[in-house]
N, C-alpha and C positions, 0 to 999 in steps of 0.2 A: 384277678388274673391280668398280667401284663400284656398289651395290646402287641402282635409281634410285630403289626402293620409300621406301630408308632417307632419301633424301636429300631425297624428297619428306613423309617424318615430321619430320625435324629441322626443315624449313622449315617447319613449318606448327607447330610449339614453338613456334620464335621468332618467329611470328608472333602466335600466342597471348600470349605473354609481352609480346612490343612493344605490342601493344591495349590490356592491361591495365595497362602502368604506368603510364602517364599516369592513367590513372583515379583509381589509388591514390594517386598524389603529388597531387592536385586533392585526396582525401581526406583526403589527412593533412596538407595546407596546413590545408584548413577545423579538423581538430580540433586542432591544434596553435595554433589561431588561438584555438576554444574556449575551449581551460584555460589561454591566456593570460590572456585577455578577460575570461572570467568570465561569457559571455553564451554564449546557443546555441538554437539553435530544434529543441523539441519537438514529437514529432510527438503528434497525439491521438488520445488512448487512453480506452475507453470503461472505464465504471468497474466493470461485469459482466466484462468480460475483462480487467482488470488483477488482480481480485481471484477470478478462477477458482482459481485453486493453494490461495491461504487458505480457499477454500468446501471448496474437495475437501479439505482434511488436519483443518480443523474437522469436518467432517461421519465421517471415519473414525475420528475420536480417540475414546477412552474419556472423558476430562471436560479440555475444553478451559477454558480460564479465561484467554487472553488480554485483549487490550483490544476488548471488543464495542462493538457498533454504538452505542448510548447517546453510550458514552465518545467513541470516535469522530468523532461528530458533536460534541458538546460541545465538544470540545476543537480542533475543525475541524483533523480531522489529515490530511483529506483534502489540504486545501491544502499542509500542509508537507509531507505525501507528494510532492505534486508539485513541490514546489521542490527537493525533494531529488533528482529522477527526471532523472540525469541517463545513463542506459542504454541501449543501445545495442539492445536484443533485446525481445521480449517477456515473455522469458524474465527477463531480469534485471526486467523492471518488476514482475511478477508472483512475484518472489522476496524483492524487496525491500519489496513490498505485506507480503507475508507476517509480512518479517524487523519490521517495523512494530507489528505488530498481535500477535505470537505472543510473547509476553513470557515467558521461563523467571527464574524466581526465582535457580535456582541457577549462573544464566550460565557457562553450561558453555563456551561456545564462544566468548566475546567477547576472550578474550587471544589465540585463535590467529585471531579475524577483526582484529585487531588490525594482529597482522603485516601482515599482507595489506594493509590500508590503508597504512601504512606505505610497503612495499614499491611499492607504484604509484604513491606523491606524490613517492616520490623517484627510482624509476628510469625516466627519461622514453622510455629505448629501449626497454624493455619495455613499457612501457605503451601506448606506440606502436602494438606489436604486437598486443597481446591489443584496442587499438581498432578494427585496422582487420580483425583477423580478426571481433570482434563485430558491427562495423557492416555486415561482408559480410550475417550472418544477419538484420539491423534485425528491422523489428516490423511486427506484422501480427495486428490485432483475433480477436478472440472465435474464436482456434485450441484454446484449455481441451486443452494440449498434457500437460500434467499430469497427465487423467483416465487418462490410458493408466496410469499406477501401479494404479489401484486396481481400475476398470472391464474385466475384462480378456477377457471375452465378448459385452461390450457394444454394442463396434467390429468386431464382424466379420460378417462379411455368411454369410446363411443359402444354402445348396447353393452354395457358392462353384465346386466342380465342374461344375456345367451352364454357368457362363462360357468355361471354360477349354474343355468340352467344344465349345461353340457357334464359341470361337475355332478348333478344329482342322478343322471339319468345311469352313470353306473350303479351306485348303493340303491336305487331304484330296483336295477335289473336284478340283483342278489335277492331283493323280496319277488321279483318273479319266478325265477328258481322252483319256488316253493311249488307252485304252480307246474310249470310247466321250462322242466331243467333243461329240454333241446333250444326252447327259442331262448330261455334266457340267457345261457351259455353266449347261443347267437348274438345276443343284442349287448351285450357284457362285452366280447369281442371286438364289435363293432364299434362301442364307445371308447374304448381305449385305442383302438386304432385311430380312431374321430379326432381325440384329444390329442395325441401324441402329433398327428399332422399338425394340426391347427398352433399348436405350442411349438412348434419348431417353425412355423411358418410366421408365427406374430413374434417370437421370443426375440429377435432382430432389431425390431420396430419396438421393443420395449427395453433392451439391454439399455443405455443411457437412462434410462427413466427408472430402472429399478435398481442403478446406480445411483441414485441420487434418493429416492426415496429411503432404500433399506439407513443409510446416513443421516434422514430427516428421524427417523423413529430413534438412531440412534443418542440425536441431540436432545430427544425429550427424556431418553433412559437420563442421561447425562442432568439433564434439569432436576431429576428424581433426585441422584445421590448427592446433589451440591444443596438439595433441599435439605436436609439427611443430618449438614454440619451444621452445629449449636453455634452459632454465633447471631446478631441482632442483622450484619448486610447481609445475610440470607434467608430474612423472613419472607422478605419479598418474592424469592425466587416458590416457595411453600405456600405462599400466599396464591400466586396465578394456578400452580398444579393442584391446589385446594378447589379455587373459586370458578375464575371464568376460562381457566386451562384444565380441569378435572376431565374432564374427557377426552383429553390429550393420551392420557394413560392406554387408550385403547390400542394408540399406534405400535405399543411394545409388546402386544399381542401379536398382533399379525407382522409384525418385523421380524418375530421370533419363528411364525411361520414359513416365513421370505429365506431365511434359515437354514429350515428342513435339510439337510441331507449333502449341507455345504460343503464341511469338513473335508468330505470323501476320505477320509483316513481310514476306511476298512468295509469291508461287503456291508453292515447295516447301512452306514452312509447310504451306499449307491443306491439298495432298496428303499430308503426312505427318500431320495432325490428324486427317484420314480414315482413315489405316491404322492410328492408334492406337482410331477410332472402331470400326469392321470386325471388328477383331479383340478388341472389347473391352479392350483392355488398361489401360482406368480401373480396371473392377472387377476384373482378376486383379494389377493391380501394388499395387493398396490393400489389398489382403487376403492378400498376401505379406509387403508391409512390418507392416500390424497383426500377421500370427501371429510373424515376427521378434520385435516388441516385446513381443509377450504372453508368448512364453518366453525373452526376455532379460529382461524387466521390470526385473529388479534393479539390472544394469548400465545401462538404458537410463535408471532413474533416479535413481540414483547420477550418471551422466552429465550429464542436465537440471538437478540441482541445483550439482553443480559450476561451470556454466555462469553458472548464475543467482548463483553466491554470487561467482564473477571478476564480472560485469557490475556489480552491486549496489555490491561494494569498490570498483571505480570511480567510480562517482556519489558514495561518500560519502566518497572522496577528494576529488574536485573539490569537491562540498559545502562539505567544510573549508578546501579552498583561498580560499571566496569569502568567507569568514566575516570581522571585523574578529577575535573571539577567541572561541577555545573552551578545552575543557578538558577528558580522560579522566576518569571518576568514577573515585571513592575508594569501596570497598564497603565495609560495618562490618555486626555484629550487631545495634546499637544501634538502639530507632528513635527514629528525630530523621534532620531534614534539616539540613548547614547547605552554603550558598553565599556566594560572595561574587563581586557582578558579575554576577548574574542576568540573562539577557536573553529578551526572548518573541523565537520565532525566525520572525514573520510581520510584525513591526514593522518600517517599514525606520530610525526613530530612537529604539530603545527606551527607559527607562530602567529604568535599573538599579539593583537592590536585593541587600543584605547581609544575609543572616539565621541563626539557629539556631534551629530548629521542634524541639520536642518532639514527643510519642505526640497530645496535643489541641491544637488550637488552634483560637482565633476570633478572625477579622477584623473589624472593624467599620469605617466611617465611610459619609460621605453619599454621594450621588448621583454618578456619575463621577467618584469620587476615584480609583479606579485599584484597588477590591479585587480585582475578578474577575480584570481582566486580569495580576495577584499569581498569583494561585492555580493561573489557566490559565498561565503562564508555569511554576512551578513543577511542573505533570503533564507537562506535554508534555515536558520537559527530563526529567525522571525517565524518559519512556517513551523517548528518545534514548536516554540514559545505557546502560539495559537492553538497548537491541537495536543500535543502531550504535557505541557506546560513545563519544559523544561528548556533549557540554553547553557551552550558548551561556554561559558562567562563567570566569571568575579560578582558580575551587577548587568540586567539588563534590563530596559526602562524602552517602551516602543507605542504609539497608539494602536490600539487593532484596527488590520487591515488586511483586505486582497493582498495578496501576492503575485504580482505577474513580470515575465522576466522576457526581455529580446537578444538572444545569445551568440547560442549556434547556430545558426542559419544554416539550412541547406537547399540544394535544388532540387525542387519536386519533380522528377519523371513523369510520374505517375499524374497528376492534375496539369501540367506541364509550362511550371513557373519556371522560371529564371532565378538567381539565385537573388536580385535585385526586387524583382516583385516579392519574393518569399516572405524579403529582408521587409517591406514596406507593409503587408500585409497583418507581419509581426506584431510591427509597430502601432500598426492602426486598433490592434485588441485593448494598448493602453491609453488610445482618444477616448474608445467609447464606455471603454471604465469611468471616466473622467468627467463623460458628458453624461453620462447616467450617474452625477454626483456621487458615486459610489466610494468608499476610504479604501484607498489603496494606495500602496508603495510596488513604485516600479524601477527595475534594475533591467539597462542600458549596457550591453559591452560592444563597444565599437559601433557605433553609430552610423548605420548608412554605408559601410565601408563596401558597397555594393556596386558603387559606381566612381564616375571621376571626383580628383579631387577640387575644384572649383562646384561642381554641381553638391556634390557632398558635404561640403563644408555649409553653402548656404543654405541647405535646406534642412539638415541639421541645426542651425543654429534659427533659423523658421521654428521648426518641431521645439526645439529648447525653450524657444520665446512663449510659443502657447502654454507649452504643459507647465512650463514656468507663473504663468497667472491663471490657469484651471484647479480642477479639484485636485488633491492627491500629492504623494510624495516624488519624487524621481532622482535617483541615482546614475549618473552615465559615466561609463570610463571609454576616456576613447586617446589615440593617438595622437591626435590633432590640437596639438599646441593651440594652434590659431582660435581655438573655441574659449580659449581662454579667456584670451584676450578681448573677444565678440562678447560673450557670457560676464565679464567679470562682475556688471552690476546688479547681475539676476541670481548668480549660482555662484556659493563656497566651494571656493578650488583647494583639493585636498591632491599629492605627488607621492610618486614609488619613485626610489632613487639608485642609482648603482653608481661602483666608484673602480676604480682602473688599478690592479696592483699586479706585477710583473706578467704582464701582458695578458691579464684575465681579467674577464669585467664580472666583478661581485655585489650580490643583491645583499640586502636589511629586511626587504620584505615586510618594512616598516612602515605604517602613511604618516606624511609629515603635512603641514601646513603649507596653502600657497600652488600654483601651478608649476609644475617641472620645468625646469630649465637643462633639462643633459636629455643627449641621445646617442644609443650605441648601436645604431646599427650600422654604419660605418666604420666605426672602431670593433665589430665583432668582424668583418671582412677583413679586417686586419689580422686580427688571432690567427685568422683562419689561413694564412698566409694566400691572398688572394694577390694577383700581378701591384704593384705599388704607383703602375699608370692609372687603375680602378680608383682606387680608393684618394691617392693625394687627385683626382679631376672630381671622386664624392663629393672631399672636404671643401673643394673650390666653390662649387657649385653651390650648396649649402652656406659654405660661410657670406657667399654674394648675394643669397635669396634673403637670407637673415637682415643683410644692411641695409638691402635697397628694395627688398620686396620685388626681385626682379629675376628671373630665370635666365640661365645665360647659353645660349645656342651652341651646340657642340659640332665646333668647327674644322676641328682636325680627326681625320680616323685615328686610332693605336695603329700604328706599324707593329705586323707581326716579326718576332725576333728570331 
């Protein structure tokens, strides 16, 4: 005889299974649309929880020396961060933040992240797969799913026993009943009143924590079905949920409890939202799954990073997919940069530049000729190179190194610098790089321009001179002609140039060989129709200081007309 029980599970399988394919073919139409397209809509991510992972592994490290905030901002890598964030998880956004900013000299790991990219630009059925298993887990703000590696007392709740205890003393009082149905009634009463305070009274003190947990059980579901796909790079992942992650599995038990009554889509909901309220089972299923993580830790974060390093290869597969061209770096011991086909990778029509940089150099030309955005195209592509191995270039060839940049200066309020000190302070991050022999290439725009220029000039070309015969590379573009000239036997002068045609001053945006010789900022007060007493006492002035090295007192007012 047919079992009805059985036949009543199989039915409600395929039921399960029929609900959800449609889902997934709706999903995997859209991402299969994505990395055709080349477009895709992101979801927003706050910038405190995309870079929780990088806080926490900076903050436990012995001496972190990636690309700090400075640079960061300088370089607005915030932006290419996000154009590169094409992830599916929070997980991966917050690992690829990381893979960003956490620069190893000795790129231990970028020929086997390599592969990986690789492997998912070309094999479109797997990739398939590890999409729609990732976008099962998507993303979900300020979980700091990470803390659980380090934190590992942090996340758990104090007399956790009096929960569990307060949960038994109802199903307790059901067996006194039997007994004696007035008091138990009473004490059945009493306990749900008990609990119901106590859970609206801690539920507060726990909402952020069981935001972030219910998302940690969910990364280990997630480990489960990427364990699931036949392929040889996810044995590994089957390998931890087998071996010294096997008890991880328990989290999806009580996640699933965490659960209970979520929905709310219809009266069962609410009563089963209440029997998870009743019986507490917020605070005994969170403080299961925390003590699971806290003596798995290892495997739990081995796991999480796994996660994050599939999601990330993703996004910086598609990345390259959208690119016109790129290019894997060439590593060397040498330092010198050389490229050919440079591109800044937040321009949507850049151009492009050809170079071989030695240990110094300096940039020079006028006003919007195109140095900075040289220099900053030239970091940002080095900090690629390092961490996802790729560069917007033809050919690019660099030694590995830090990256650190002295930019934008701004005035601190808040610490209440100057915008001078700010400037010097900057500076002083790429001495102590330098004395702590450490390989780094450091980019310079506008040099000291924080003060006068007699004091600027010399103390810049001081700064030039040392970092000039210390450890490390250095780049500076600055204004000041005159460094040229001071510099010329320590530092390759490289010029941005612009030329005069019916009364417009047109850039190349090209670097040429040699220090500049034009300057327009006088002839742009011209365009500009500025009085023609201004500008011809400019060109006076200027063309006097050029011969004689000599400033000339300005000895008659303008009469006004």
């Amino acid at each position: 005889m047919v079992n009805p029980v059985l036949i009543l599970a199989l039915a409600a399988l395929v039921f399960i299974i029929y609900s959800l394919l449609p889902k997934n073919q709706k999903k995997l139409k859209r991402l299969k649309q994505e990395w055709e397209n080349g477009t895709y809509f992101s979801a927003s991510e706050d910038f405190e929880s995309v870079s929780s992972y990088w806080k926490n592994k900076k903050e436990h490290a012995d001496n972190y020396a990636g690309v700090d905030s400075l640079t960061w901002n300088d370089l607005s890598m915030q932006d290419v961060f996000e154009k590169l964030n094409y992830t599916q998880t929070s997980v991966g956004s917050e690992y690829l933040f990381n893979q960003l900013r956490d620069i190893d000299p000795r790129c231990k790991d970028v020929h086997d992240k390599e592969e990986l990219y690789a492997l998912l630009e070309r094999d479109q059925k797997l990739r398939e797969k590890v999409l729609l298993v990732l976008s099962g887990l998507g993303k979900r703000n300020y979980t700091n799913t990470s803390s659980y590696f380090y934190e590992m007392n942090a996340h758990k709740i104090k007399h956790a026993y009096l929960y569990i205890i307060l949960a038994v003393i109802p199903i307790l009082s059901i067996v006194f009943m039997l007994f004696s149905l007035k008091y138990g009634v009473a004490i059945i009463t009493i306990s749900f009143i008990t609990n119901l305070v106590i859970y609206y009274r801690n539920k507060k003190m726990l909402e952020i924590e069981l935001h972030s947990i219910t998302y940690v059980a969910a990364i280990v579901n997630t480990g489960k079905s990427l364990s699931a796909i036949r392929h040889p790079r996810f044995n590994i992942v089957a390998n931890i949920l087998k071996g010294e992650g096997k008890a991880l599995g328990k989290t999806a038990f009580w996640g699933k409890v965490l659960s209970i009554g979520s929905n709310k889509s219809g009266d069962f909901d609410v009563l089963l939202e209440y029997f998870r309220i009743i019986f507490l089972l917020d605070f005994i299923a969170y403080n299961q799954i925390v003590k699971t993580i806290i003596i798995h830790k290892k495997a739990y974060k081995h796991l999480w990073e796994l996660i994050g390093e599939l999601d990330a290869a993703v996004a910086v597969a598609y990345y390259r997919k959208t690119l016109v061209s790129y290019t894997t770096p060439n590593f060397v011991d040498e330092e010198e940069i050389r490229f050919e086909d440079l591109a800044h990778p937040l321009l949507r029509k850049p151009v492009t530049n050809t170079s071989t940089l030695g240990k110094n150099v300096l940039i020079t030309g006028s006003n919007a000729s195109g140095k900075s955005t040289y220099i900053k195209a030239i970091a940002i592509n080095a900090i690629l190179a390092q961490t996802i191995n790729t560069v917007l270039a033809k050919s690019w060839t660099m030694k590995p190194s830090y990256i650190v940049t002295s930019m934008a200066i701004q005035d601190s309020v808040l610490d209440g610098d100057s915008y001078f000190i700010a400037e010097i302070k900057s500076l002083k991050r790429i001495i102590k790089l330098s004395e702590e022999k450490k390989p780094f290439i450091s980019f310079v725009d506008e040099i000291l321009k924080g003060t006068n220029t007699i004091e600027r000039i010399s103390a810049s070309a001081a700064i030039m001179e040392w970092l000039s015969g210390s450890h490390g590379m250095t780049l500076i573009a600055s204004h000041d002609i005159e460094l040229t000239e001071i510099a010329e036997n320590l530092y390759s002068n490289y010029h941005f140039r612009e030329r005069i045609e019916n009364d417009k001053v047109l850039f190349d945006y090209k670097v040429h060989d040699g220090p500049s010789i034009t300057r327009n900022a006088i002839k742009l007060l011209e365009v500009l129709d500025y009085p023609e007493s201004i500008t011809s006492k400019a060109n006076q002035m200027a063309k006097n200081f050029t011969e004689v090295r000599e400033w000339t007192g300005i000895r008659d007012g303008i009469k006004a007309n």
